[in-house]
C-alpha positions as CSV (number, residue, x, y, z in Angstrom):
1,X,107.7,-42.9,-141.9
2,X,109.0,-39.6,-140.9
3,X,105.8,-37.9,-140.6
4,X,104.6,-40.7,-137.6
5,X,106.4,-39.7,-135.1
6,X,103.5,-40.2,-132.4
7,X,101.0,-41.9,-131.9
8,X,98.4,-38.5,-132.0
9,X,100.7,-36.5,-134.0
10,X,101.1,-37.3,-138.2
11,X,99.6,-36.4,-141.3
12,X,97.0,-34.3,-141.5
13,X,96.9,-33.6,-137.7
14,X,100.9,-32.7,-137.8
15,X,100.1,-29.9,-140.1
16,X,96.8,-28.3,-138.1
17,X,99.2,-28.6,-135.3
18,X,102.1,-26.6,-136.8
19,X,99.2,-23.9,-137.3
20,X,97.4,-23.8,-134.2
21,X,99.7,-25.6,-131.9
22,X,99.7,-29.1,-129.7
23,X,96.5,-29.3,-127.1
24,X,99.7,-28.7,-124.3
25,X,100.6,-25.9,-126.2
26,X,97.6,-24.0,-126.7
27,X,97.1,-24.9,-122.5
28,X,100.8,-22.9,-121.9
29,X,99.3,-19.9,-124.0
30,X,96.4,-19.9,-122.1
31,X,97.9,-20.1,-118.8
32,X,101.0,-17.4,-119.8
33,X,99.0,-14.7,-121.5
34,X,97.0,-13.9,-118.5
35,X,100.6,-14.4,-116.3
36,X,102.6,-11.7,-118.8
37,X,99.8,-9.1,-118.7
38,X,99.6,-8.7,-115.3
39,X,103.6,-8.9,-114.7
40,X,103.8,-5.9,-117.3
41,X,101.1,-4.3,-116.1
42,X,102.6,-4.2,-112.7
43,X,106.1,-2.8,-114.4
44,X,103.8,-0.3,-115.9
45,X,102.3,1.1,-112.6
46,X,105.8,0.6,-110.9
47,X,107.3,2.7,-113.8
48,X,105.4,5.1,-113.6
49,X,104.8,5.5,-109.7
50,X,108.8,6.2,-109.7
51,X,108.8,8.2,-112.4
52,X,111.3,5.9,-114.4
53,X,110.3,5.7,-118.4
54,X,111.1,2.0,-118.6
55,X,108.0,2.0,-121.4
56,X,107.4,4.0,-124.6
57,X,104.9,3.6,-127.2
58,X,107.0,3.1,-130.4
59,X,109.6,0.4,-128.3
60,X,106.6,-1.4,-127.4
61,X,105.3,-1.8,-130.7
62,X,108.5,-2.3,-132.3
63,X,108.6,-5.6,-129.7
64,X,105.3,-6.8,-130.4
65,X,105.8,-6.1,-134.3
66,X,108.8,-8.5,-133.9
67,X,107.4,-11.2,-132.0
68,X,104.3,-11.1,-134.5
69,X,107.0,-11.7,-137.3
70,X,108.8,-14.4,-135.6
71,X,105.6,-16.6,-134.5
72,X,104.6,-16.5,-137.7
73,X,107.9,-17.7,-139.8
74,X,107.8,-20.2,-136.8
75,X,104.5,-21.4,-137.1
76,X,104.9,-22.0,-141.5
77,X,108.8,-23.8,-140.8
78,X,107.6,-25.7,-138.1
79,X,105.8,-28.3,-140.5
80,X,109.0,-28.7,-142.2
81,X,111.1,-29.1,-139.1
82,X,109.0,-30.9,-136.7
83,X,107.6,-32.9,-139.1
84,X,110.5,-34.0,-141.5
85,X,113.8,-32.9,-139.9
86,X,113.3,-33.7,-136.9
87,X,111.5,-36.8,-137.3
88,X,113.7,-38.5,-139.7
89,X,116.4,-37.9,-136.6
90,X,114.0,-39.3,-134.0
91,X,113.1,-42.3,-136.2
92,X,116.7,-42.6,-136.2
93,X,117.5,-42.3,-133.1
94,X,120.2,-44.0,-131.0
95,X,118.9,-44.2,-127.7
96,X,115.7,-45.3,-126.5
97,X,113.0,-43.4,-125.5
98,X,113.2,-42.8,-121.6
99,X,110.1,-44.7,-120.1
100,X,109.4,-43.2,-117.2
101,X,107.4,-39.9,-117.5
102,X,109.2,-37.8,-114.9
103,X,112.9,-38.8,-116.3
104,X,111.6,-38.1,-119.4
105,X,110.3,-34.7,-119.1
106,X,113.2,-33.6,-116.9
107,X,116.0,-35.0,-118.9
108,X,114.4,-33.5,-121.9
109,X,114.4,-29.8,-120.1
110,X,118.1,-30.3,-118.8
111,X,118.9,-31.2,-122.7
112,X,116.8,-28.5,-124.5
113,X,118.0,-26.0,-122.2
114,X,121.8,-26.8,-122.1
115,X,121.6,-26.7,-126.0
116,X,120.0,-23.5,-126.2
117,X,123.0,-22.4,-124.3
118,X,125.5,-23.4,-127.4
119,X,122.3,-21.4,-129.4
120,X,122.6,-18.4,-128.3
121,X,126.0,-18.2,-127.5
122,X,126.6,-19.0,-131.2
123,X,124.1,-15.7,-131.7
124,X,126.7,-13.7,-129.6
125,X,130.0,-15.1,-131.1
126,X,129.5,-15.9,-134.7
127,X,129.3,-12.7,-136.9
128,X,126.9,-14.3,-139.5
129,X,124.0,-15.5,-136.4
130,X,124.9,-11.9,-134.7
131,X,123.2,-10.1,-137.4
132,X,120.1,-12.0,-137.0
133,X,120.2,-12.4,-132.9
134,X,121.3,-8.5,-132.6
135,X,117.9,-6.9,-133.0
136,X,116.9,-8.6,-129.6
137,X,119.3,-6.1,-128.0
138,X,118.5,-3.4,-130.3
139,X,115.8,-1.7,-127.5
140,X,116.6,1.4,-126.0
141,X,115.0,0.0,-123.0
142,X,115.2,-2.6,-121.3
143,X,111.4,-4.4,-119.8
144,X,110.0,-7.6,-119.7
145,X,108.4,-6.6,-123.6
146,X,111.9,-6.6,-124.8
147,X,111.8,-10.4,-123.7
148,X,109.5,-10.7,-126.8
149,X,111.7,-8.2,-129.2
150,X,112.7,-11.6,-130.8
151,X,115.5,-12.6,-133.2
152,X,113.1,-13.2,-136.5
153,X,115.0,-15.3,-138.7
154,X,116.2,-18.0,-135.8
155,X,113.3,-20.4,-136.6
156,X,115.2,-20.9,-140.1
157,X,118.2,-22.3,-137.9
158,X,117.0,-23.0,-134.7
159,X,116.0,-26.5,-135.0
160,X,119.8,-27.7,-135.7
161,X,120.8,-27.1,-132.2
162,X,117.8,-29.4,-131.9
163,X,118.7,-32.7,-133.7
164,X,120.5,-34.3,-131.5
165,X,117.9,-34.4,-128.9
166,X,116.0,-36.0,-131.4
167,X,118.8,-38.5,-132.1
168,X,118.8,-39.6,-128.0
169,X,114.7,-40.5,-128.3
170,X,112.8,-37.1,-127.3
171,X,110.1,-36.8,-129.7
172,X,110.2,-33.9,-131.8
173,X,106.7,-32.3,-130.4
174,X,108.1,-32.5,-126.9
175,X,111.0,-30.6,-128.0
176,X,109.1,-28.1,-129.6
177,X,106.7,-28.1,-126.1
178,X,109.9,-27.4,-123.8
179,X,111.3,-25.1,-125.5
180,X,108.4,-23.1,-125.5
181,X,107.9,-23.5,-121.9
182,X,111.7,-22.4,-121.0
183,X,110.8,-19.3,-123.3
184,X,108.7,-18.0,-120.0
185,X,111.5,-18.0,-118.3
186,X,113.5,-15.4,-120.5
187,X,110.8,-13.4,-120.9
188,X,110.2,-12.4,-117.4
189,X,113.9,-11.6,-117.0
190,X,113.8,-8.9,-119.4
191,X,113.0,-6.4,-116.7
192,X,114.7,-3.5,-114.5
193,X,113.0,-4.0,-111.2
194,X,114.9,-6.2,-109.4
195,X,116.0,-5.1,-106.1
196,X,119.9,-5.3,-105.6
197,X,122.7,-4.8,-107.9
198,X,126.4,-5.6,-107.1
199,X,129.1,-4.6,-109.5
200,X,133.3,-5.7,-109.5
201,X,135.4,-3.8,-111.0
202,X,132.9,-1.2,-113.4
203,X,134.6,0.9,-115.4
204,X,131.2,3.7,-114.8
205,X,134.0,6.5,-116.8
206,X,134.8,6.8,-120.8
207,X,136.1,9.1,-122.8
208,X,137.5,9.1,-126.5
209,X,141.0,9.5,-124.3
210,X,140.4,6.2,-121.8
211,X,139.1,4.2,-124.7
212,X,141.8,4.5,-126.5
213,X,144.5,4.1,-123.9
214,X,142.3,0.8,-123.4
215,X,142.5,-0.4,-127.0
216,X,146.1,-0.1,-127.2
217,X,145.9,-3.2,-124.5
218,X,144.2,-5.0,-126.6
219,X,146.3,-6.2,-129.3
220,X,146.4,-9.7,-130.1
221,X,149.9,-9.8,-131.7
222,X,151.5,-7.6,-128.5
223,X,150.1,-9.7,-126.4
224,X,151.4,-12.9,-128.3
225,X,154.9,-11.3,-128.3
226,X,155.1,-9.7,-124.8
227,X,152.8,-12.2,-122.9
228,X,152.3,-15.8,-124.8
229,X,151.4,-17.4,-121.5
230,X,148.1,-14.7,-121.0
231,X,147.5,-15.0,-124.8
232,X,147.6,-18.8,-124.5
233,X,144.8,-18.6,-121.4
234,X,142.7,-16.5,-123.3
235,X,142.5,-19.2,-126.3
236,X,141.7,-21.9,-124.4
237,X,139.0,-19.6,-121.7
238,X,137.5,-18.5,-124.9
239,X,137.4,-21.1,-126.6
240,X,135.6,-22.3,-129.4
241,X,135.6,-18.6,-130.0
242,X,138.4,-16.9,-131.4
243,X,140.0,-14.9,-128.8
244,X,141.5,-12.4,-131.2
245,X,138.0,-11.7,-132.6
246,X,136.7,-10.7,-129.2
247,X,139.6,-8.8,-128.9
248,X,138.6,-6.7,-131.8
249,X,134.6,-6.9,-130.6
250,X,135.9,-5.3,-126.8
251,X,137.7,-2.4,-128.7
252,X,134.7,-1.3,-131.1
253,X,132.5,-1.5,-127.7
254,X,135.1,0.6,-126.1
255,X,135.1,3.1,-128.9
256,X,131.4,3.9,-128.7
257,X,131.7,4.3,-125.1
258,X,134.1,6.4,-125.4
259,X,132.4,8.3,-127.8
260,X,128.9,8.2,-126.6
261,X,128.6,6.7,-123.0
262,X,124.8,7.2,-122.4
263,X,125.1,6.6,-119.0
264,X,126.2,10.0,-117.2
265,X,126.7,10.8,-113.7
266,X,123.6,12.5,-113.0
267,X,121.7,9.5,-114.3
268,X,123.1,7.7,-111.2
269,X,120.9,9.4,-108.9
270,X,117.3,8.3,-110.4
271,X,118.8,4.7,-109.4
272,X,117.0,3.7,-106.3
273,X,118.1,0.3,-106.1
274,X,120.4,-1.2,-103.2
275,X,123.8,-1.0,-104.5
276,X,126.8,-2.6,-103.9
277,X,130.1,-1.2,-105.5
278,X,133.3,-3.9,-105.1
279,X,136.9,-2.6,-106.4
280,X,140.1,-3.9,-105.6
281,X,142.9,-1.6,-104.0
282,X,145.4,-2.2,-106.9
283,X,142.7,-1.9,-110.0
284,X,144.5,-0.1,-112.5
285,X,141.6,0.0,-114.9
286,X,139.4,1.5,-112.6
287,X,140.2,4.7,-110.8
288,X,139.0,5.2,-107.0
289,X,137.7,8.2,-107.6
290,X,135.1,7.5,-110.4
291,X,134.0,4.9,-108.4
292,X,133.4,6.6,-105.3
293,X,131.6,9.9,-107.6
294,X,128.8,7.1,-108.5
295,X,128.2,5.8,-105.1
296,X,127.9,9.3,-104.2
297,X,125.1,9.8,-106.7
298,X,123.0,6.5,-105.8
299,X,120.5,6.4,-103.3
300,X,120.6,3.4,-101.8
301,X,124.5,2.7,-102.4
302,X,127.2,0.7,-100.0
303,X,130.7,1.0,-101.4
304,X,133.6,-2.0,-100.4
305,X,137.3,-1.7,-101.4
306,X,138.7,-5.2,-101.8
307,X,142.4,-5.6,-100.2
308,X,145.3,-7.1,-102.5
309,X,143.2,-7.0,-105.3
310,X,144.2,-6.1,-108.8
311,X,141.2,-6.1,-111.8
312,X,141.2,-9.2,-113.5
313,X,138.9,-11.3,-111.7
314,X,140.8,-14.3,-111.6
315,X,143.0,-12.9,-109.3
316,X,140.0,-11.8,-106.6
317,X,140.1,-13.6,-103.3
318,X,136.6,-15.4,-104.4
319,X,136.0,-16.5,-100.2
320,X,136.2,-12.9,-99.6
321,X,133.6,-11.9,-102.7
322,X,131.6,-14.8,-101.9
323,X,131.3,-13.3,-98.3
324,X,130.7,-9.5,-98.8
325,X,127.9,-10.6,-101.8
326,X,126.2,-13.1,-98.9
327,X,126.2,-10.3,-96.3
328,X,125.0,-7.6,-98.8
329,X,122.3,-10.0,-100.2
330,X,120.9,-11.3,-96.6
């Protein structure tokens, strides 16, 4: 039967479960509450020590209001996914279970997280899962709340990418378990405070003028005519995504930055961060001066000019990069 698909886990227990969560899951919430109110807490003070308004009252809620509505369309589907869909997949699974406790719970994260890669790259490629992942990045700001600013309608969808995990002998509540656990991880990410940034090759200058003189490189049939060979290495890096549609995605981006970049010059200078600015000699995207205005405006700034090297980065000497990032980051 579907719904057995432990030994502590089926009928009417399966269904309390989907509402109140696994004995391992209910330890986790206990155990991260505690951990994300102090690490926001400490953003809080930080923010406000430096004067930096990272937080604001109606962002905040507008996370929180989101999470609420996710967790709750995850708790109702989860009685339909755990306990049917997934576990008609695990009772036909190929594989057998792994026995040893260790390999099992390690190969299960490895899994889990690898296809919650193909998830949320899906979110960022497909139109259709865009609309539903893009009120994640909807935030004005950007702090470890945002982490829980989530995308409400993926539990409807989410548990596909899970099947085949299922199918290899993980039991369905496991998954469920892991994937809630790796969720800690991309929360506390969401956050500003880190202490060095290195940029290659930012284009920190737009106007309605550059954009366009941008855009005009990126047409998929020029590029076909003029340079097949470059057009052909974009299919297959980008593949499965269609090249031509990122194309297309790069010049609306392009267009609102050139129409609205909200990042000015004078913002540069409430960044106190170590810095590290890398451009090649022979960029012709990105002018010398523009980058040499922001390191200007930056506190904490180094600047380093890469010799012989033009702006795509797969023509950057990567034992020189690898060397300057070392000796910046040490």
């Amino acid at each position: 039967m579907c719904w057995q698909i432990s030994n502590d886990f089926n009928g009417k227990r399966l269904f309390l479960s989907g509402f109140m969560g696994t004995p391992r899951e209910q330890l986790l919430i206990l155990i991260t509450t505690p951990l994300y109110l102090i690490v926001i807490g400490l953003e809080l003070l930080l923010s406000h020590l430096r004067r930096q308004e990272s937080y604001t009252w109606k962002d905040t809620l507008q996370n929180i209001y989101m999470m609420i509505l996710n967790a709750v369309l995850d708790i109702v589907f989860r009685v339909i996914y755990i306990g049917i869909i997934l576990s008609f997949f695990y009772d036909h699974r190929i594989a057998a279970a792994i026995q040893n406790p260790f390999l099992y719970w390690f190969a299960l994260l490895i899994f889990e997280d690898f296809m919650y890669y193909w998830l949320h790259r899906v979110d960022h490629s497909c139109r259709l899962f865009w609309a539903t992942h893009v009120t994640h990045h909807s935030s004005s700001k950007f702090n470890l709340t945002v982490g829980f600013r989530s995308s409400v309608m993926e539990p409807l969808y989410r548990f596909i990418y899970f099947i085949p995990i299922a199918l290899f002998g993980f039991r369905p509540i496991d998954i469920a378990f892991i994937y809630a656990a790796t969720q800690i991880w991309g929360i506390l990410v969401h956050t500003e405070k880190v202490n060095k940034v290195i940029t290659l090759a930012s284009k920190f200058y737009w106007d309605e003028a550059i954009a366009a003189r941008e855009i005009k490189m990126l047409d998929a049939d020029t590029l076909e005519t003029k340079v097949p060979a470059f057009a052909q290495q974009l299919a297959a890096r980008h593949a499965p995504t269609d090249w031509k549609l990122l194309l297309q995605e790069t010049a609306i981006m392009m267009t609102a930055l050139g129409k609205n970049n909200t990042l000015q010059i004078e913002d540069y200078a409430s960044i106190d961060n170590n810095c590290l600015l890398m451009l090649g000699d022979r960029d012709k995207m990105v002018g010398l001066d523009e980058t040499i205005n922001v390191y200007k405006k930056l506190p904490n700034a180094q600047m380093c000019v890469l010799p012989g090297t033009p702006h795509p980065f797969e023509q950057v000497n990567t034992d020189l990069l690898a060397f300057m990032i070392e000796h910046f980051l040490q």
